[in-house]
N, C-alpha and C positions, 0 to 999 in steps of 0.2 A: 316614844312611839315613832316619831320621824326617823330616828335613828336604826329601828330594825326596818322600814320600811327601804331606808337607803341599802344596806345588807341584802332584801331579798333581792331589789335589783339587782344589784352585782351576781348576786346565784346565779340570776339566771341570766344573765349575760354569759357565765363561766359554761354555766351546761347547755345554752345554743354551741358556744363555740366546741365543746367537748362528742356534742352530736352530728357537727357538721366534719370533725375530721374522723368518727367511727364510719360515717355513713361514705366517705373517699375511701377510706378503706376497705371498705366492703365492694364500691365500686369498682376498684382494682382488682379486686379475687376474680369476680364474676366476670371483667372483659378478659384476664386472665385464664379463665378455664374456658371464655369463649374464643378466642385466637389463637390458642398454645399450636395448633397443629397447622394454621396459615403462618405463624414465624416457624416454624419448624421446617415447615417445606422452604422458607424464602432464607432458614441458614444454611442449608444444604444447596440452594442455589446459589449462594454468595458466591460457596467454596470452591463450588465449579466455576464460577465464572473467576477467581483471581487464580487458578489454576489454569484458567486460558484452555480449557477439555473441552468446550463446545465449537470452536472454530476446526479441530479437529474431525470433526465430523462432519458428513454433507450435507448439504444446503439441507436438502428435502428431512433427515435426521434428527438438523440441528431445528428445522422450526417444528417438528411434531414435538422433539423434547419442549420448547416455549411453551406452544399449546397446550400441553399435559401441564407441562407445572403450574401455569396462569389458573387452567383448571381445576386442579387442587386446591389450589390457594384461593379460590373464590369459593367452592362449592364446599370444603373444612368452616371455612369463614361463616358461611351462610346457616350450616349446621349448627356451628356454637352460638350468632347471637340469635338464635332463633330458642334458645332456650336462655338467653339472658333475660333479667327485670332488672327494674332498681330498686335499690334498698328504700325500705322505707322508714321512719322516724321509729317502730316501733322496734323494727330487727335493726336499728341502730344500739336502740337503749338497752336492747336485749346482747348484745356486745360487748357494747361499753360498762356493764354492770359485769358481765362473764367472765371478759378479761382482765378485770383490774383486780379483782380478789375479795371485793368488799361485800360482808356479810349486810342482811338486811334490805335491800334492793335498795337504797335510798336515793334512786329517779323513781322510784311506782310511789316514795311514799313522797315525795317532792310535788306529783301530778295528781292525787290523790285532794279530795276536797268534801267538804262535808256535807251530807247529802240531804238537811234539811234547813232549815233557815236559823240560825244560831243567832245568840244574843251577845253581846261587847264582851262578856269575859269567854264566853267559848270560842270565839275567832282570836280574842289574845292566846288564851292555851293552845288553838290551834296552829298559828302563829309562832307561838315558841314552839313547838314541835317540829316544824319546818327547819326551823334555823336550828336544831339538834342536830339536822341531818345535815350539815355543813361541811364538820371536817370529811366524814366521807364521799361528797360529793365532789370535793376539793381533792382525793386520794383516787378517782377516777381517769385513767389515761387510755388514751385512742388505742388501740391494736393495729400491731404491723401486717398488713398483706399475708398471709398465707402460701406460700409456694405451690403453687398448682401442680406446673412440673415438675416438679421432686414427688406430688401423688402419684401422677398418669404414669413417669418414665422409669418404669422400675429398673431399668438395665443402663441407668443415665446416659443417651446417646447422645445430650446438649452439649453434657463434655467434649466428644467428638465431633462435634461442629464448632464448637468454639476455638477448640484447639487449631483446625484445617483453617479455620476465616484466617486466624493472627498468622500460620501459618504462610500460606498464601499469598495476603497482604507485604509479609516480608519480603519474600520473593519476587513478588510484581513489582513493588519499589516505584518508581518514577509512572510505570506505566499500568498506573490499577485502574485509569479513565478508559484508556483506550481499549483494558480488556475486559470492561465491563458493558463496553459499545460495541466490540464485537461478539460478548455472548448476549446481546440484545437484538443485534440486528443479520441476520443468516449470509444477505448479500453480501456487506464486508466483507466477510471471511472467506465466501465463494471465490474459485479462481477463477480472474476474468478471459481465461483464453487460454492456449498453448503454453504451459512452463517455458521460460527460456533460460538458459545457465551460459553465464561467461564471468568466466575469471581472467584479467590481465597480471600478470606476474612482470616485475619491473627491477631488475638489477640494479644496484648502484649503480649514484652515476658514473664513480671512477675505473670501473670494469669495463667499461666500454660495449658491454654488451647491449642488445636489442630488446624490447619489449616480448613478452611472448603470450599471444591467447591462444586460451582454451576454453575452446566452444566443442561442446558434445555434439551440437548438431551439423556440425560440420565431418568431413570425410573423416572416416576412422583412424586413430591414430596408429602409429608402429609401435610396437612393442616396448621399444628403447623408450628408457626413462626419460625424465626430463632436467636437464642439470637448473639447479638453483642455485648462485652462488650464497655467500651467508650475509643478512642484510638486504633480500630483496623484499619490496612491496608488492600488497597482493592488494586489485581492486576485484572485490567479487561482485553481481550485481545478476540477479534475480527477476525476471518478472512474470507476470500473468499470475502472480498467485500475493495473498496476503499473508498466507498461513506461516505458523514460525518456521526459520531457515539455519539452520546449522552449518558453519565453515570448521571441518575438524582434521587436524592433523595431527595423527596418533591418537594421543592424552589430550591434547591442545582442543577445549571447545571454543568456537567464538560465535555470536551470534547476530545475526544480519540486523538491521535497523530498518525499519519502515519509511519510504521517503515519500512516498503518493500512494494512490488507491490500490496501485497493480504493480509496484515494484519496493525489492529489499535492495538494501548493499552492507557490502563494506569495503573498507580503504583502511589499509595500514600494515603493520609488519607481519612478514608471511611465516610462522612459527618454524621448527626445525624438525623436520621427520622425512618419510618416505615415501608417506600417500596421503593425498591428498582428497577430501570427499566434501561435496553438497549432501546435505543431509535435511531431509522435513517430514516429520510423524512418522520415525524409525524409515522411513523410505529414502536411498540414495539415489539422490538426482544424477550425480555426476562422481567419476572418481579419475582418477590418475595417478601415475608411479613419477616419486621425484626422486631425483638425486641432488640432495647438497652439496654444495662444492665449499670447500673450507677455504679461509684466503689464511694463505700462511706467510709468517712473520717476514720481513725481510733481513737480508743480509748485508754487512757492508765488512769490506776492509782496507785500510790503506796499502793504496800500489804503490805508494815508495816512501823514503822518507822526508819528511817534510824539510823542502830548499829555503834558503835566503833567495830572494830578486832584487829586482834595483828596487833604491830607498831602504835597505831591512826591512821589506817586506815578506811576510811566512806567504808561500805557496804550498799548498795542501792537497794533493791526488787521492781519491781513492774510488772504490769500485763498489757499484751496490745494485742488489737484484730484488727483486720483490716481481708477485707474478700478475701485480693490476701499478706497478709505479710509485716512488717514491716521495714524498710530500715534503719532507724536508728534513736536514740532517742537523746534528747538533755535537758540538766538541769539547771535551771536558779536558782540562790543564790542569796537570798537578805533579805535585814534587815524586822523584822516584824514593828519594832518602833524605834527613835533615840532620844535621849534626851541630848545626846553630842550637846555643841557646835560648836564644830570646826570639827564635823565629816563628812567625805569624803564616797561618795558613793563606796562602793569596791561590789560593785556587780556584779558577776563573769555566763560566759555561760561557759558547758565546755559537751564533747560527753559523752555519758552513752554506756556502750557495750550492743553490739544486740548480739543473737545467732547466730550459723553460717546458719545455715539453718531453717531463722523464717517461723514457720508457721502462721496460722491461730489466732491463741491461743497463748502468749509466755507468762511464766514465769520464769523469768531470774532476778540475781540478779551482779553487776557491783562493784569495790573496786577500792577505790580513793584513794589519799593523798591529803588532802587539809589540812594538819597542818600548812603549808607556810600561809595561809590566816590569813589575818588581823584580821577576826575574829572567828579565831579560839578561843573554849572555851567560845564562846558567842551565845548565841538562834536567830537563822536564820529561814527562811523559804524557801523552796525548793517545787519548781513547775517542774514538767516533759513533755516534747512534744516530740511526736510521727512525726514521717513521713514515709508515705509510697511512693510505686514505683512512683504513679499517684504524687507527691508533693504537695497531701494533708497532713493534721496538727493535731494536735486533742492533746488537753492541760488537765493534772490531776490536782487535786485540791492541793491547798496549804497544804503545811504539816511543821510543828514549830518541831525543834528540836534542841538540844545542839551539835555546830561543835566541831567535836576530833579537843583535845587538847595534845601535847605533853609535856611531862615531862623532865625535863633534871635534869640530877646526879650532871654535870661534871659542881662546882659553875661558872667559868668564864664565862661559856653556860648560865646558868640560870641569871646571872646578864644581862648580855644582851640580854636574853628575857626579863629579866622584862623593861630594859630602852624602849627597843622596845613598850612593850605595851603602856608603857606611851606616847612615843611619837606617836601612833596611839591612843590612848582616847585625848590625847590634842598636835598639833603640836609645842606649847610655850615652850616645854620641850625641846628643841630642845641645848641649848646651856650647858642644867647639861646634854644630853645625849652626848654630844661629849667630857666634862668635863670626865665623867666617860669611856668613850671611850680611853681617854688618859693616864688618871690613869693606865686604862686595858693593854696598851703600853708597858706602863714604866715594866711592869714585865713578861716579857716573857716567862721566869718559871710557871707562873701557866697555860699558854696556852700549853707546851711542846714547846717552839719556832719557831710551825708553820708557815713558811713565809706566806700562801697562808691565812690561818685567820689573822695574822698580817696587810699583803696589803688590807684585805675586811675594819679591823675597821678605819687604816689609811686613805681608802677612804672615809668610811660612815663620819668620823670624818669631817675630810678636806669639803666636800658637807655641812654638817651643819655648820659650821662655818663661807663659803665663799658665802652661796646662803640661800636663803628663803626656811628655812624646808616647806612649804606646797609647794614650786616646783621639789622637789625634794626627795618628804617623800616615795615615790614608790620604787623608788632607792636605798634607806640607809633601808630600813626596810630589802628590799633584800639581801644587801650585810650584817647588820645585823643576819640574818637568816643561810646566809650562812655561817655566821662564827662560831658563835654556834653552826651548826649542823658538821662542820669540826672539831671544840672541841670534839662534843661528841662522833661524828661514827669515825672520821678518815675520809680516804678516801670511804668507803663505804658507807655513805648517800650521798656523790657528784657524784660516777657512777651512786646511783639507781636514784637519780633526772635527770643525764642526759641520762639513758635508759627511765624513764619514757616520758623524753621530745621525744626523738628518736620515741620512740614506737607511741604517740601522734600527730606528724608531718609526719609520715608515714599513719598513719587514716584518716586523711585529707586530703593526697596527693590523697590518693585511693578514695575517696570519692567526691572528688571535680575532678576526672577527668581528674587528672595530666598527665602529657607528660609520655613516657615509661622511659626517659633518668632521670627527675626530681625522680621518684620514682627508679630507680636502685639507685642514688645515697641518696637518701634516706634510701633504704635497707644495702647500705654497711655503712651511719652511725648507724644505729640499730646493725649492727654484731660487730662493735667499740664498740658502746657503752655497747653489752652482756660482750666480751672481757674483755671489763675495769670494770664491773662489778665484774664477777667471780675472776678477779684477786683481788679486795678489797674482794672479800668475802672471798677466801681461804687466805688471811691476819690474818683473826679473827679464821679459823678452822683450826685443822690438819691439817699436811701438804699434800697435795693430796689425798683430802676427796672430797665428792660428796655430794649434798643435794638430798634425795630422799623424792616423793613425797607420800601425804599419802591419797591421794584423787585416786577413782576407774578408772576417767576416764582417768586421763595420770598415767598408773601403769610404765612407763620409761622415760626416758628424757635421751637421751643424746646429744654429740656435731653434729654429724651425721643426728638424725634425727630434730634437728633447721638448722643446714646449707642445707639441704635438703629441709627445710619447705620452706627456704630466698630464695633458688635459683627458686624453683616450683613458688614461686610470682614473683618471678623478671621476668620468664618465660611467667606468665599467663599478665601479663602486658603489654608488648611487644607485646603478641598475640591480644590485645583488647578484653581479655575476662574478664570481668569488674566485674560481679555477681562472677564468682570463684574466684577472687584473693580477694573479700571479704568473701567471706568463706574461701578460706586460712589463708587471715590478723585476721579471730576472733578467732580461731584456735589456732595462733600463740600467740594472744595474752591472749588466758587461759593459755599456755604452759608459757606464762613468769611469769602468775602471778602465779601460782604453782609454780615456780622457789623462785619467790621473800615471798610466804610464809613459803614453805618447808626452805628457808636458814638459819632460825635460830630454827630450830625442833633440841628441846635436844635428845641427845642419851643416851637414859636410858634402853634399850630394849638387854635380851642378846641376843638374836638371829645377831641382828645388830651390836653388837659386835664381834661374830663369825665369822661376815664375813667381817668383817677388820682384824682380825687375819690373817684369812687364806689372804688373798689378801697381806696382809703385806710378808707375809709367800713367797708367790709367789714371790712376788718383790723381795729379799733374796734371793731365786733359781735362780731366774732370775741374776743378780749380780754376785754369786758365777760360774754361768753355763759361764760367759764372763771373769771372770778370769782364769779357765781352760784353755779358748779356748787360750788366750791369751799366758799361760804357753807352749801350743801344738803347736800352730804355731810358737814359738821361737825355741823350739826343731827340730825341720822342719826346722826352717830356716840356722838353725847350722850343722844339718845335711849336707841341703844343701851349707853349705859353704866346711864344711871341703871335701865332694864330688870333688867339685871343686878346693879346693887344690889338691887332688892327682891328679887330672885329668893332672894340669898343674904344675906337678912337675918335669916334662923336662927343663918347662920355668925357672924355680925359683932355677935349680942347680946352676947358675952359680953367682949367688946371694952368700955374705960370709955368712958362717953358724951363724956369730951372729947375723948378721939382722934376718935370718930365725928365730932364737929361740925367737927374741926380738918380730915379729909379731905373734906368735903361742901363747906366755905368753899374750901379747895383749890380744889376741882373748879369752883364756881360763876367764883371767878376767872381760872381759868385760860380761862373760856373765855365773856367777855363778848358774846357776838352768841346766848346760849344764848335768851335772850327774845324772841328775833325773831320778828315775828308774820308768820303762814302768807298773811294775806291783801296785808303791803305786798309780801311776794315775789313772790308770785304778781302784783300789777299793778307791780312791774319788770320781769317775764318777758314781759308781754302790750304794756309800752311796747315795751321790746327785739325783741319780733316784728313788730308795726307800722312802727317801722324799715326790718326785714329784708323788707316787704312792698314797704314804698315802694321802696328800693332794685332789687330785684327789678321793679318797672316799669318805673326808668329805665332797668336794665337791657335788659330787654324793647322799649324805645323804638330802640334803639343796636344791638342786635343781631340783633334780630329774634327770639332764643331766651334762657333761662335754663338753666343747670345743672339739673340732678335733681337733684343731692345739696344746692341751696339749699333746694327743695322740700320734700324728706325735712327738712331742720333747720326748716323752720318750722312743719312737722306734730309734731316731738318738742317744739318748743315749745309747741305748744295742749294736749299731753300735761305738761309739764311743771306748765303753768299750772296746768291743772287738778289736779293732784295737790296742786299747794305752798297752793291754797285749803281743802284738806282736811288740810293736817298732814302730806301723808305723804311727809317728807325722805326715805326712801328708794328711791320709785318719781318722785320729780320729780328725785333725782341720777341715775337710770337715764337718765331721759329726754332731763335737760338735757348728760351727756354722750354718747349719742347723735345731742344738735345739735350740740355742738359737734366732733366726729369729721364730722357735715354738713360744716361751714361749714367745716372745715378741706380738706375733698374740694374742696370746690366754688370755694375762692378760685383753685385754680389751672386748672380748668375755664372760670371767667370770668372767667379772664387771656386766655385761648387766645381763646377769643371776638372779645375786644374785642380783641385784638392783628390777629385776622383780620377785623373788620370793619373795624377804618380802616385794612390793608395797602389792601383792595380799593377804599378811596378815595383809593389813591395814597399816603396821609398815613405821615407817619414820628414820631417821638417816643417818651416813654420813660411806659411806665406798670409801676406795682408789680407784684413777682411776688409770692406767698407762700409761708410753709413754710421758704425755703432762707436765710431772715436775709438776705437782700442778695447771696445767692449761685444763681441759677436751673440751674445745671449742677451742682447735688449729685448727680442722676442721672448724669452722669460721674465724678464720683469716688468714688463709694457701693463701686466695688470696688479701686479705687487703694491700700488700705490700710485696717486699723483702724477703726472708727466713731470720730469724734471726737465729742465731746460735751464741749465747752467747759462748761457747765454744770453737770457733774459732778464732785462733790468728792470723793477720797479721804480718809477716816477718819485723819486725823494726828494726833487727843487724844480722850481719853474724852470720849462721849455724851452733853452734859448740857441737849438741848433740847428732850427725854421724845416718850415717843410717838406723841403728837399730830401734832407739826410734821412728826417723820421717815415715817409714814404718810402725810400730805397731799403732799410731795414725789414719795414711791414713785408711788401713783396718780397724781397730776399727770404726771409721766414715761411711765408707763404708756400714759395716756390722747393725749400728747403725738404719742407715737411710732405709738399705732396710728391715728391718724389723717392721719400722713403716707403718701401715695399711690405713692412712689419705693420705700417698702421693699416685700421679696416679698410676695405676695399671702399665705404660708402662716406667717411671720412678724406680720402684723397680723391673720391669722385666732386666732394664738396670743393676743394680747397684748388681745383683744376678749374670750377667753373667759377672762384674767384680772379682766378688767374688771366682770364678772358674779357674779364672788366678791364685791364688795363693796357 
């Protein structure tokens, strides 16, 4: 009996829950037939509104459409639930029996009971009767909703709303918010004022042309089109109105962008057609006639054929037009014909220089070394290409000529050029060239015992011996080449090859676009590489000599105005100003190669002799005027010592008189120049200015001016003079090291001079620099690293050369340094007002 009691439970657990989901679905039907026509009116409004059709219409238009439809859509609503009920438990069961299929009603016979008072076995029978009706009560399932809308829509018009919403929605894309708030609210979309149309049309920048607007509401235009060249930007920008804004040229739509309440725009490339129109809700705001202007290709051809110059260097002319300027050119090397068997294509691209500022028109000519090339001393053909701003091309015709060929004196050089060439006509040659490579070894004498050409043939050697000369023939012809040319220049053809690498990989940095960081460090290998340059050069020249130039357009060169040129690129770089830091980089790089011709101009010229005399001359004053000073501050210093004995000659009585006589004899010895009389210094000073006088006319004769700071040193010398005729070493060491801080300003003041008066007579030759030892680009390397100061010694053992000596070095240093003109201005301000302590 428990057991069927547990049974009924569950029934009827099973048929609440069976009447709780008939009775949702019937509540579905009926909100369903009560709302079918308030979504209906709100899918028809969706469509409009992601169709963006209501801001098209005026204000007053677009809010009577709201009103209407809100109206609708309340007073359909109000109609349908106003014939709604809810289902209730019986039109549930009456359902759930309906649609499940099952004969016998078995919920009426489940609710069903017996209508009189029964006794224990008729509530049993009853009882099991109940529980018969089980499986069928258990075969009872809820009903799905009924489609309403598929009754009411006979002509299904949900289809065509549902299709327009997806529609729509695609189309609006990013902006279904905003134009869903504009077909909500009528003032958005009203226009707040006056339309105003301006379009600015902007050329590239390498056309040179000018910006040009067009505003309608300005005076009428003339009839003549408007030329556009190809690649201009157009800013179009729209206000007083929200409504959508069309920029169309031809075919070309584009559509303006909303940037606040009352303005569109756009910004960006101006399509390619012949008119141009503002366009909004089929209405043209604005039109205009263009004309494109095409940028056509440029041309180039070589005006002659390519010369040898000094050093077998290629010079290269040629002529090229383009109708906005040329960007840069490029040169392609290659064989006309091969008859070698075993011959490898060595055919070479490599930049040609542009002018710094190409026009229209350029004729310019460009200086290579390509003596390194395999086939050098053999008939090549060279083709040249053009590029301008637009990255159009434009190729000259083939030109056949003979690649420089270099010579070499120095025989071990010239033996290993000749193995070299052999092993580029035939790679079989490969084990007599290592043969001979070792031979070359064994005598280190005739190389001068150069490790660095030594390590090049040990390596070329070692490579052919251990690998396949055609894997490896690039390599050894290299190291080859580079040992020969270490034979014959020294270290001077290794710097100029590796400025010229510098100079080349700084071209292409600027050119291709580079980072600001990749090009600084770029620019500081180029100042290295000047550096290490000059210092092989002034190897082979007098000792701190200069190469001057004998070409019009750089009449000076010095360290100043290259580190000056380095830093202004490194500047313009940084800044993203890409067009001038290549007219700075071509600039810079006439200035090196005027450097690199001018460096081996013989000095045969007197005049350029003259003025290495006199600069010699000057350096000599300069020297003699730092020994003085030197002599005058000791005098000074002695004075001030023995001062300070009497001062404290209270303290030092009690002291035995031999020690006293023993530190006085000290003293006197230690410093034998203590008797020097004030008047022969003083007419050393007054010969030494005399000098400095005469000099300074010949100067005057030669350049037409003198320095000021020579001036200034020979006023501190009539100051110094005078002072050393009265005793007073400490106001004639003032003086005489404020000439010499002169003389130090001014040697490199009338360098610069004399360097520019005989550019301007043509004249080329090497006169003294000063300051830099032999070295005139310390102002390029002053930030490459550390101060070096060769002349500076580290403390490795006790002090035992007294005070004296170590004090005279300090100021000497002191005085040294502030009188060099390369260091910061606030730096020798410092080292000036140390100067005044003593």
């Amino acid at each position: 009996m428990t057991q069927d009691w547990k049974q009924l439970l569950q029934l009827r657990r099973l048929i609440s829950r069976r009447l709780s989901l008939a009775r949702m679905s019937l509540l579905i039907e009926r909100l369903s037939a009560a709302l079918c026509v308030p979504v209906f009116i709100i899918g028809i409004f969706i469509a409009v509104g992601l169709f963006d059709l209501l801001p098209l219409l005026p204000s007053i238009a677009h809010g009577l459409v709201l009103v209407a439809a809100t109206s609708a859509i309340l007073w359909s609503g109000y109609i349908g639930l106003s014939k709604f009920s809810w289902p209730t438990t019986l039109e549930a069961r009456h359902a759930l029996e309906s649609s499940s299929g099952v004969d016998h009603r078995p919920l009426t016979a489940w609710e069903d009971n017996l209508s009189y008072k029964a006794d224990r076995s008729q509530n049993r029978l009853w009882m099991a009767h109940r529980l018969r009706m089980r499986p069928l009560i258990e075969r009872l399932k809820a009903p799905f909703p009924r489609s309403v809308f598929a009754l009411r829509d006979h002509y299904a018009l949900r289809s065509i709303v549902v299709i327009l919403c997806v529609v729509g929605a695609i189309s609006a894309r990013d902006d279904i918010a905003p134009r869903f708030i504009r077909a909500l609210n009528p003032a958005l979309a009203a226009d707040t004022g006056p339309v105003d149309v301006k379009v600015w049309l902007t050329p590239p920048a390498y056309t040179n042309r000018p910006p040009v607007l067009l505003d309608p509401a300005m005076e009428k235009a003339s009839a003549t089109a408007i030329t556009v060249p190809v690649g201009t930007t157009a800013l179009a920008v729209v206000t007083g109105t929200k409504r959508p804004t069309r920029l169309v040229v031809e075919d070309t739509v584009i559509e303006l962008l909303s940037m606040d309440d009352s303005s569109l725009r756009y910004e960006g490339p101006l399509p390619s057609g012949e008119r141009l129109d503002v366009r909004q809700s089929g209405k043209t705001l604005a039109s205009w006639d263009l004309k494109p202007l095409a940028d056509a290709p440029p041309t180039i051809a070589i005006a002659e054929p390519p010369q040898e110059t000094g050093r077998s260097r290629l010079s290269i002319r040629y002529t090229a037009k383009d109708d906005y300027g040329i960007t840069s050119v490029t040169a392609r090397l290659e064989r006309p014909f091969e008859t070698r068997p075993y011959a490898k294509n060595w055919a070479k691209n490599f930049s040609i220089s542009v002018p710094p500022l190409s026009t229209t028109e350029v004729n310019h000519h460009s200086f290579h070394d390509l003596t390194a090339h395999p086939w050098a001393g053999e008939t090549v053909n060279l083709a040249l290409t053009a590029k301008d701003a637009a990255g159009q091309t434009g190729a000259s015709d083939t030109v056949e000529f003979r690649l420089p060929e270099r010579s070499f004196s120095h025989l071990v050089a010239a033996t290993i050029i000749q193995y070299r060439k052999d092993l580029i006509n035939d790679p079989s040659t490969a084990r007599m060239a290592a043969r001979a490579l070792s031979r070359l070894m064994e005598v280190p004498e005739g190389y001068g015992g150069d490790v660095i050409a030594h390590l090049a043939m040990a390596s070329a050697k070692n490579r052919l011996n251990l690998q396949d000369a055609t894997d490896v023939l690039d390599g050894v012809i290299d190291l080859m080449w580079q040992a020969a040319i270490r034979m014959e220049d020294g270290a001077m053809a290794v710097a100029e090859q590796a400025l010229d690498a510098a100079e080349e990989a700084l071209s292409e940095a600027i050119e291709n676009g580079a980072s600001p960081e990749e090009i600084s460090r770029l620019i500081e290998r180029l100042q290295r590489a000047l550096v290490e340059y000059y210092q092989a050069l002034a190897e082979k020249m007098p000792e701190g000599s200069f190469p001057l130039s004998d070409q019009g357009e750089l009449q000076t060169m010095g360290s100043e105005d290259l580190a000056q040129m380095m830093e202004q690129l490194r500047e313009l770089s940084q800044l993203g100003a890409e067009e001038a830091a290549k007219e700075m980089l071509a600039d810079l790089r006439n200035m090196l190669e005027t450097l690199r011709n001018a460096a081996l101009s013989p000095m045969t010229n007197p005049d350029v002799e003259a003025a290495r005399q006199m600069m010699e001359e000057l350096k000599q004053i300069t020297e003699e005027q730092s020994e003085m000073l030197n002599s005058s501050f000791e005098q000074a210093r002695q004075r001030a010592l023995q001062q300070n004995q009497e001062d404290s000659s209270d303290t030092t009585q009690s002291q035995p008189q031999s020690e006293q006589q023993g530190q006085e004899g000290e003293t006197a010895q230690s410093d034998p120049s203590r008797a020097e009389s004030g008047e022969g210094a003083a007419k050393e000073q007054d010969n030494l200015r005399q000098r400095l006088g005469d000099l300074m006319g010949r100067m005057a004769e030669m350049t037409g001016q003198v320095p000021g700071e020579l001036g200034d040193a020979d006023s501190s010398m009539r100051s110094a003079e005078s002072a050393l005729r009265e005793e007073s070493w400490r106001q004639a060491s003032d003086a005489q090291a404020q000439a010499l801080a002169n003389l130090q300003s001014g040697m490199q003041g009338a360098a610069q001079q004399m360097m520019q008066a005989l550019a301007e007579q043509g004249l080329a030759g090497l006169i003294p620099l000063p300051g830099q030892g032999g070295q005139p680009f310390g102002a390029l390397g002053q930030n490459l690293g550390p101060d070096q100061e060769d002349d500076l010694e580290l403390p490795t053992q006790p002090d035992t050369r007294g005070l004296s000596q170590r004090s005279r070095e300090i100021l000497d240093e002191i005085r040294r340094r502030a009188g060099q003109r390369l260091r910061p201005q606030e730096e020798r301000q410092y080292l000036r007002r140390l100067l005044e302590q003593f």
